[in-house]
C-alpha positions as CSV (number, residue, x, y, z in Angstrom):
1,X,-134.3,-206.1,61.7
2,X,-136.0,-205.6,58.3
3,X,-139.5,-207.1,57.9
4,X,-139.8,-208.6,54.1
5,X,-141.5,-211.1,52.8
6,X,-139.8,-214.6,53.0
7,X,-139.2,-216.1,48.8
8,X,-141.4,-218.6,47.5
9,X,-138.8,-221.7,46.7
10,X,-140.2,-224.8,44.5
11,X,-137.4,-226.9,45.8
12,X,-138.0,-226.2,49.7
13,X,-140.7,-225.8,52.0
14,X,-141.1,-222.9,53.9
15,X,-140.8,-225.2,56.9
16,X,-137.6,-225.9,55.8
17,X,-136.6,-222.8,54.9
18,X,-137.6,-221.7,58.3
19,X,-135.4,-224.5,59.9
20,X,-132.1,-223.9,57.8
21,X,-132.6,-220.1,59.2
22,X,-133.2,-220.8,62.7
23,X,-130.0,-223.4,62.6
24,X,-127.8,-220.6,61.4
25,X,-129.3,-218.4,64.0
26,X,-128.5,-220.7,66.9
27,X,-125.3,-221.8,65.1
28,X,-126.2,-225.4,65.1
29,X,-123.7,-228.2,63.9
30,X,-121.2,-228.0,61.6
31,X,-119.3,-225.4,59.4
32,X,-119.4,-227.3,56.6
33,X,-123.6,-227.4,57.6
34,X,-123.6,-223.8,57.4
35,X,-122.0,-223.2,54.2
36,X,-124.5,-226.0,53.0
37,X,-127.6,-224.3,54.5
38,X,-126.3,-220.5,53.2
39,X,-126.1,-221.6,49.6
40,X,-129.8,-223.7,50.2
41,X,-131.4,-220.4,51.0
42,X,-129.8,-218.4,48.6
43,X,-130.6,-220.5,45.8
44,X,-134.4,-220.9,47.4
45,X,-134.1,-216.7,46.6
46,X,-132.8,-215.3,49.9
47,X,-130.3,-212.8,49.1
48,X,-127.2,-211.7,51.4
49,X,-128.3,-209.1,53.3
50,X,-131.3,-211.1,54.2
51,X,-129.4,-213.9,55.4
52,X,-127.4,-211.6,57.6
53,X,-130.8,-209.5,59.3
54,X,-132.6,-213.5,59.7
55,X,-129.2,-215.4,61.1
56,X,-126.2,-213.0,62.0
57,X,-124.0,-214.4,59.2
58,X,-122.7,-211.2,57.5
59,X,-122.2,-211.6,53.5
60,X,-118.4,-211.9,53.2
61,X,-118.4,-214.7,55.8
62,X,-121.6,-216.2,54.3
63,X,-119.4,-216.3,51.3
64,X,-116.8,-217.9,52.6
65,X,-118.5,-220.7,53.9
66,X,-120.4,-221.6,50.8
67,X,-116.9,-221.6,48.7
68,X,-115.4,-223.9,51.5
69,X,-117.6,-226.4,52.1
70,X,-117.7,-227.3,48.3
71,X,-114.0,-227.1,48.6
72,X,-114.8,-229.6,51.4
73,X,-117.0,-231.7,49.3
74,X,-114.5,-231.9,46.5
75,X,-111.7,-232.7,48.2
76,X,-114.0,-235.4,50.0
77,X,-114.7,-237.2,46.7
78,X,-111.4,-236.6,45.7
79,X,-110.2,-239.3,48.0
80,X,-108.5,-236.8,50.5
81,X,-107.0,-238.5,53.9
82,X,-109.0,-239.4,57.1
83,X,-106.9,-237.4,59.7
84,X,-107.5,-234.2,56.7
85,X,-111.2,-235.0,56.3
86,X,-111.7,-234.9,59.9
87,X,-109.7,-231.8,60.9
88,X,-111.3,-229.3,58.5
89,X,-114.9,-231.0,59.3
90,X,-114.3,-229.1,62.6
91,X,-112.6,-226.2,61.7
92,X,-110.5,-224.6,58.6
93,X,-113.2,-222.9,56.6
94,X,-110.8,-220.0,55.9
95,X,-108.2,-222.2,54.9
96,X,-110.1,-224.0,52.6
97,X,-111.5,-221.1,50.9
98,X,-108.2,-220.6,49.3
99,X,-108.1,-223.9,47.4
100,X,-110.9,-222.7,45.7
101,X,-108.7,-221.9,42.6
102,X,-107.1,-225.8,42.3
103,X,-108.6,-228.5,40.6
104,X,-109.9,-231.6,42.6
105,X,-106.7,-233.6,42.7
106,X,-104.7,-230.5,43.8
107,X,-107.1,-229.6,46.2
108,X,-106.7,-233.5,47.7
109,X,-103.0,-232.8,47.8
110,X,-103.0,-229.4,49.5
111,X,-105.5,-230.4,51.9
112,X,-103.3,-233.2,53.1
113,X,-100.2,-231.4,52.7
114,X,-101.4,-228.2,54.6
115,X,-102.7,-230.4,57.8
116,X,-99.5,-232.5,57.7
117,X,-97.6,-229.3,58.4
118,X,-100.1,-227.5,60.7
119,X,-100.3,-224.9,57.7
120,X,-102.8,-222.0,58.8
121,X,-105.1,-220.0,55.9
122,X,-102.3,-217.3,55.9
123,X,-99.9,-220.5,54.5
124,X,-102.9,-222.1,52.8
125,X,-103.1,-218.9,50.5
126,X,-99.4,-218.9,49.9
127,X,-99.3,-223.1,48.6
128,X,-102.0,-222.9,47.1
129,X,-101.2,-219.9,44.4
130,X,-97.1,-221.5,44.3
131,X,-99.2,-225.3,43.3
132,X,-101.4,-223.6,40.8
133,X,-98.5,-221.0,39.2
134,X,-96.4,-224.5,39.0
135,X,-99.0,-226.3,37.2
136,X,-98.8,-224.5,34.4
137,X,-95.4,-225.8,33.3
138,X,-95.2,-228.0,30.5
139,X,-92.6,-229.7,31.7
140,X,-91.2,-229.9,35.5
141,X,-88.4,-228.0,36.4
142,X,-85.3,-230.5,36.6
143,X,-85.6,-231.9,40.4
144,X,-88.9,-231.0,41.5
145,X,-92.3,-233.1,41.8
146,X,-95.7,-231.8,41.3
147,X,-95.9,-232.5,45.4
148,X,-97.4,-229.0,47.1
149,X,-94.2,-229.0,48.9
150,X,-92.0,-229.2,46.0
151,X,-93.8,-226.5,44.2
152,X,-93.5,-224.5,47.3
153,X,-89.6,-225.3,47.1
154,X,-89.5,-224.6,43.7
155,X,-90.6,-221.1,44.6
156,X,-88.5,-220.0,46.8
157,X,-85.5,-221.6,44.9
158,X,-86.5,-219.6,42.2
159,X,-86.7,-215.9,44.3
160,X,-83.4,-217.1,46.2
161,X,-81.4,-217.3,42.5
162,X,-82.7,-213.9,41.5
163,X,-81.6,-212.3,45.0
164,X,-78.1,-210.2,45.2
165,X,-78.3,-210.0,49.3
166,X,-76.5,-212.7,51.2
167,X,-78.8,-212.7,54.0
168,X,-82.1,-212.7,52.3
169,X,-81.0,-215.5,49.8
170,X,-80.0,-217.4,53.1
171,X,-83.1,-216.7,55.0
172,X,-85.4,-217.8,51.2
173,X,-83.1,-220.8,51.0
174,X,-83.9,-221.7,54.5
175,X,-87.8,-221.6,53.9
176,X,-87.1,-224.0,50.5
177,X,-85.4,-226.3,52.3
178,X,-88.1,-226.6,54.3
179,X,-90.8,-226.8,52.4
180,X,-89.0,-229.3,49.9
181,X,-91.0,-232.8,49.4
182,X,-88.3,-234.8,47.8
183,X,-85.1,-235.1,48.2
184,X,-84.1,-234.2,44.4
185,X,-86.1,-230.9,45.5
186,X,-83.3,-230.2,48.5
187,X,-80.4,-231.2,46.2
188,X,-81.7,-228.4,44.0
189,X,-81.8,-226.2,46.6
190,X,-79.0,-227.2,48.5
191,X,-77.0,-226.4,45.0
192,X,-77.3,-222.6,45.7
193,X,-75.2,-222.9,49.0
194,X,-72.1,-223.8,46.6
195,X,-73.2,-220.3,45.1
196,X,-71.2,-217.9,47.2
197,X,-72.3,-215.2,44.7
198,X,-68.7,-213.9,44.6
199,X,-69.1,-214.3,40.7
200,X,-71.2,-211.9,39.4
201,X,-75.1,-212.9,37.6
202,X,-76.5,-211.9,34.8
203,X,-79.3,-209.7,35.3
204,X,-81.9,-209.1,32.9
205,X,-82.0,-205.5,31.4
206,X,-84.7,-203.2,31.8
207,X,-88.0,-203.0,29.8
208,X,-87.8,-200.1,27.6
209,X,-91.2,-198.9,28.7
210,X,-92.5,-195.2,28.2
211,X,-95.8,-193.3,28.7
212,X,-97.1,-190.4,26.5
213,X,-97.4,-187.7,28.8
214,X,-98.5,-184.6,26.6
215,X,-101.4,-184.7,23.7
216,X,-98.7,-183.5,21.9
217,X,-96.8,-186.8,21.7
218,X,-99.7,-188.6,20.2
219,X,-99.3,-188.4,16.6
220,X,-103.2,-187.9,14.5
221,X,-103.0,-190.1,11.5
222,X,-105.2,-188.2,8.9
223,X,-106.2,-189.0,5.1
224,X,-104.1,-187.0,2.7
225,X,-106.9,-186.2,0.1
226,X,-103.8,-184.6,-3.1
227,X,-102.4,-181.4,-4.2
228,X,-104.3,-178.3,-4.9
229,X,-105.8,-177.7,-7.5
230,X,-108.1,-180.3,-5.9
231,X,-111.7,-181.0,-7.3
232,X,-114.6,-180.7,-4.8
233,X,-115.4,-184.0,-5.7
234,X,-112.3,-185.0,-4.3
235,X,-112.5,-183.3,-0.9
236,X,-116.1,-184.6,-0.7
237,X,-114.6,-188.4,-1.1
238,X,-111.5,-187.7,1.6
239,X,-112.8,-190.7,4.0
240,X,-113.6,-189.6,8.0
241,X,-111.4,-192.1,10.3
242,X,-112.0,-192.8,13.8
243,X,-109.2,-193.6,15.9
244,X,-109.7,-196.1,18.4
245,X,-108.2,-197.4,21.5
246,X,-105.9,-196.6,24.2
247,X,-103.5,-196.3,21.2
248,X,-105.4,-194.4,18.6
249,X,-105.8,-197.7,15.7
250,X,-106.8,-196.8,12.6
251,X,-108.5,-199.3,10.1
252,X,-109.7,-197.9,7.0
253,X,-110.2,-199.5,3.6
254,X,-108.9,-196.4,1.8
255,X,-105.9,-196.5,-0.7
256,X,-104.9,-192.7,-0.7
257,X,-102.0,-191.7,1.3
258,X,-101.7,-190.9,5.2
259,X,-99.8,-188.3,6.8
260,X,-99.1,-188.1,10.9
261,X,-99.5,-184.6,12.3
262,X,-99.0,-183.5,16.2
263,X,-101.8,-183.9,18.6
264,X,-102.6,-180.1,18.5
265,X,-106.0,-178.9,20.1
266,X,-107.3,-177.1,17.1
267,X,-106.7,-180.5,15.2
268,X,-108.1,-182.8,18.2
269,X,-111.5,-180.6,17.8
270,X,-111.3,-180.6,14.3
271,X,-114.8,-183.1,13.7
272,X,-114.2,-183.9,9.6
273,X,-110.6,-182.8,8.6
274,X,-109.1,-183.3,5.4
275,X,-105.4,-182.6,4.7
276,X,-104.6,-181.2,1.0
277,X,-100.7,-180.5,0.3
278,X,-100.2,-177.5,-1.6
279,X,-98.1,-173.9,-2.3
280,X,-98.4,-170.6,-1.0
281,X,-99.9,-169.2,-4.3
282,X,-102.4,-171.4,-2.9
283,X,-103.3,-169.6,-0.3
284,X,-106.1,-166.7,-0.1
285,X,-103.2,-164.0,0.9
286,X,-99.9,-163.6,-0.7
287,X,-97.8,-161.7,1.8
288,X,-97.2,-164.4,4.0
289,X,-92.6,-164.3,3.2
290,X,-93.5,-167.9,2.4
291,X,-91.0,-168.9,-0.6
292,X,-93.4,-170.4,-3.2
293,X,-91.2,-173.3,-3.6
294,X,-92.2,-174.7,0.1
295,X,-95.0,-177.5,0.4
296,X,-97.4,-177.0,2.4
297,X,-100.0,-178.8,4.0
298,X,-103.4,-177.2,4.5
299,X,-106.4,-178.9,6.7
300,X,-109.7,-178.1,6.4
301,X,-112.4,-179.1,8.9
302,X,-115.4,-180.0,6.3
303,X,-118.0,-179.9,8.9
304,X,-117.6,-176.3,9.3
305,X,-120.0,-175.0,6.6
306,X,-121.2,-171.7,8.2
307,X,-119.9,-168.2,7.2
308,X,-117.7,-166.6,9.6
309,X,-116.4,-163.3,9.6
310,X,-112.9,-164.1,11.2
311,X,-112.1,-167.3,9.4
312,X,-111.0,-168.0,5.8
313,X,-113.2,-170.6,4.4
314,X,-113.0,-173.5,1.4
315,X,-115.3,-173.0,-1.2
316,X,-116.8,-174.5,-4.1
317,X,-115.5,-172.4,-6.7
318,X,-116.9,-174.1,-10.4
319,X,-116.2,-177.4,-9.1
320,X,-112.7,-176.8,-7.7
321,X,-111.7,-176.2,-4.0
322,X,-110.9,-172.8,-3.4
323,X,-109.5,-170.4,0.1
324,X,-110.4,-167.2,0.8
325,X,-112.1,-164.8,3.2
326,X,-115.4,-163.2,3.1
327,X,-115.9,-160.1,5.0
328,X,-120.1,-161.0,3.5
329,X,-121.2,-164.2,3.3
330,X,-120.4,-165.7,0.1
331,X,-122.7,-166.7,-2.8
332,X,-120.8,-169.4,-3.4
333,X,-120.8,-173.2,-1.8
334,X,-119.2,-173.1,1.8
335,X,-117.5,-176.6,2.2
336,X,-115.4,-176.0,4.8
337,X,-113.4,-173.7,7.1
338,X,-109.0,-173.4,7.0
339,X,-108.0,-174.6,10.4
340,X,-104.5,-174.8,9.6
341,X,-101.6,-174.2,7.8
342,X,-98.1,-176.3,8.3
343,X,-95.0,-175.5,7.6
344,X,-92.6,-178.3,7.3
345,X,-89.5,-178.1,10.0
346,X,-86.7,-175.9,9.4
347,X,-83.0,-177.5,9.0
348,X,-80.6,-174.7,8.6
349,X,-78.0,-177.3,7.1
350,X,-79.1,-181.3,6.9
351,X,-75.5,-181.8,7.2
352,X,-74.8,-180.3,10.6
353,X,-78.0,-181.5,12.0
354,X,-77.2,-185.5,11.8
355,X,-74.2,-184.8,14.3
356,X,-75.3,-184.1,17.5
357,X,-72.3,-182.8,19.2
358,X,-72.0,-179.6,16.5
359,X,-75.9,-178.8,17.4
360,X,-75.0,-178.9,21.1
361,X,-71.8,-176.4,20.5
């Protein structure tokens, strides 16, 4: 056992302090005491773990006992019955600890309803999450009360509609009818007998729900800063975005145009692109078979201002952007490096490509 040094409490005396501890040790009185005395020398500043190495009471079930006897003290002033009162005063700390997610009256009601029916903490878990899902209707379904056992009905009416097998919508019948409070509960219920389902049901289609799988299928939104020629001033005011999210949002105040490029690498490392459209007599070499009709879109990473020998490189040529490559470093301005160049797709014949069936032949 761990010696430390026992917390100095305002509200309790180390005499008592030393009593609640030697109680839990010896296991005196009640359940309900226990949880009592756990959460009296936790909030005098004993922590879990000393509780445990001063009493035996490991942390989960000090836990457990705490939640349940305020369960136990709500349901208490709550008005719950004698015979229920009684029964979990002795035992049903478990059981309890799963009403811990009801309000006061529901906890009353459960409480009665799970001793009536001999209902173990296994049960006790089950009601009490069917009560609290059927509390959030607005309105109660047609038939059913806002008795635990009705809501349990209610449930199991509601899985035995959506089931196609015979025997399991027989056997989740059997466990409404059961469970039903009132009798308009059981005519509900009973109702689904008359269901033979020979007719068929309508089943409710399935979510269209997809993953991206690939970098590739997530598009990079990216400012489209104009058309060569393009003044350095312009490139200089091409706004950085930051995409955020699971998504990759993009809020900018910015009223230039976007354009939506493939999640390439060179483009995902890219740390201050900007996207200029232009032609090949644009570009720094001319022998590139690229018909000088075809746009093109260039990007240029801006925070890329060092020379490199095996890169082309945008430039600051008398206040206009200019490409090229420098086997020396340039005099001029560097202001960014050429990352890419894109080609738009190719479509042979726009025609034959909207019918799918001639592409396949």
């Amino acid at each position: 056992m761990t010696e430390f040094t026992p917390p100095v409490s305002e509200s309790e005396s180390p005499e008592e302090l030393a009593n609640l501890l030697l109680s839990l040790r010896r296991k005196e009185g009640t359940w309900v005491e226990w949880g009592n005395s756990c959460a009296r020398l936790q909030k005098a500043g004993y922590n879990a773990q000393q509780i445990f190495e001063e009493t035996g009471f490991e942390p989960i079930q000090q836990n457990q006992v705490i939640v349940a006897a305020q369960v136990y003290e709500s349901m208490t002033k709550g008005g719950a019955a004698e015979a229920t009162r009684s029964h979990y005063n002795r035992t049903g700390s478990d059981s309890l600890y799963e009403l811990r997610i009801l309000t006061q009256p529901q906890r009353v009601a459960v409480a009665d309803f799970l001793v009536a029916r001999n209902i173990d903490s296994e049960g006790a878990r089950e009601v009490s999450k069917a009560v609290k899902d059927f509390s959030r209707y607005t309105n109660l379904p047609v038939g059913f009360t806002n008795h635990p056992g009705d809501a349990m009905a209610y449930q199991y009416w509601r899985y035995a509609k959506e089931q196609s097998s015979l025997t399991e919508r027989s056997r989740l019948i059997a466990r409404g009818l059961m469970f039903a409070h009132s009798q308009s509960a059981r005519q509900q219920i009973e109702q689904l007998l008359m269901d033979t389902g020979d007719s068929p049901r309508a089943q409710a289609p399935i979510l269209p729900v997809y993953r991206l799988e690939i970098s590739e299928q997530i598009p990079q939104i990216f400012p489209l800063g104009g058309t060569f020629p393009l003044k350095t001033s312009e490139l200089a005011d091409i706004p950085f975005v930051e995409p955020t999210g699971s998504f990759g949002i993009i809020q900018s105040q910015w009223q230039g145009s976007w354009v939506c490029l493939p999640g390439w690498q060179v483009l995902l490392k890219a740390e201050l692109p900007a996207v200029i459209l232009c032609q090949a007599t644009d570009l720094p070499i001319q022998s590139l078979q690229i018909p000088t009709s075809e746009e093109l879109l260039v990007v240029i990473d801006r925070a890329q201002t060092e020379w490199d020998e095996n890169s082309y490189l945008a430039v600051d040529r008398s206040g206009i952007v200019s490409l090229g490559w420098f086997p020396e470093p340039p005099e001029l301005n560097i202001i960014g490096k050429l990352i890419l160049i894109l080609r738009p797709k190719r479509i042979i014949d726009e025609d034959v490509a909207k019918d799918v069936w001639q592409i396949d032949e």
